[in-house]
C-alpha positions as CSV (number, residue, x, y, z in Angstrom):
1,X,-21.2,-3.0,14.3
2,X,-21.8,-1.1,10.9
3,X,-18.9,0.9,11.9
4,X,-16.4,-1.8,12.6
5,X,-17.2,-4.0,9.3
6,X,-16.8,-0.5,7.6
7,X,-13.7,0.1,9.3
8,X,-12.1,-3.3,8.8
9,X,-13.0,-2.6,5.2
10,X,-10.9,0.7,4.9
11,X,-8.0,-0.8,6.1
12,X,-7.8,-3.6,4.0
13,X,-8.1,-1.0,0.8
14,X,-5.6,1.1,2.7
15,X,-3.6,-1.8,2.5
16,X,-4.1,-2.8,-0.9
17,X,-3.5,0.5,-1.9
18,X,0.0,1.1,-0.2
19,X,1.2,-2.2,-2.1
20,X,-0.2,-1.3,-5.3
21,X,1.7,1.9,-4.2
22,X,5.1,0.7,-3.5
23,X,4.9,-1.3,-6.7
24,X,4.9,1.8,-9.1
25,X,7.0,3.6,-7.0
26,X,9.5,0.9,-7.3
27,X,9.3,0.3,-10.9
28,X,10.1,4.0,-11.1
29,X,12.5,4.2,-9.4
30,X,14.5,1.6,-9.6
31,X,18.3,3.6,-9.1
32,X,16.5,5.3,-5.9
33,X,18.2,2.6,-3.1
34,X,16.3,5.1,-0.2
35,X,12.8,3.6,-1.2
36,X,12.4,0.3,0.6
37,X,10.8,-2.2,-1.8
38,X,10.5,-5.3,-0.2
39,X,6.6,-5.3,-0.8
């Protein structure tokens, strides 16, 4: 069970880390139309 709670736990930081991701990457580069930003 240890492992699951740990594993659910990763992938919500994975998560908030792709979003907190795609946030600088789109306010870098804004004239880059390629990079989907919807996040």
């Amino acid at each position: 069970m240890k492992n699951a709670e740990g594993r659910n736990e990763y992938m919500d930081l994975a998560k908030e880390a792709n979003l907190i991701w795609h946030q600088i990457v789109c306010q870098k580069s804004k004239n880059t139309p390629r990079i989907n930003c919807r996040a």
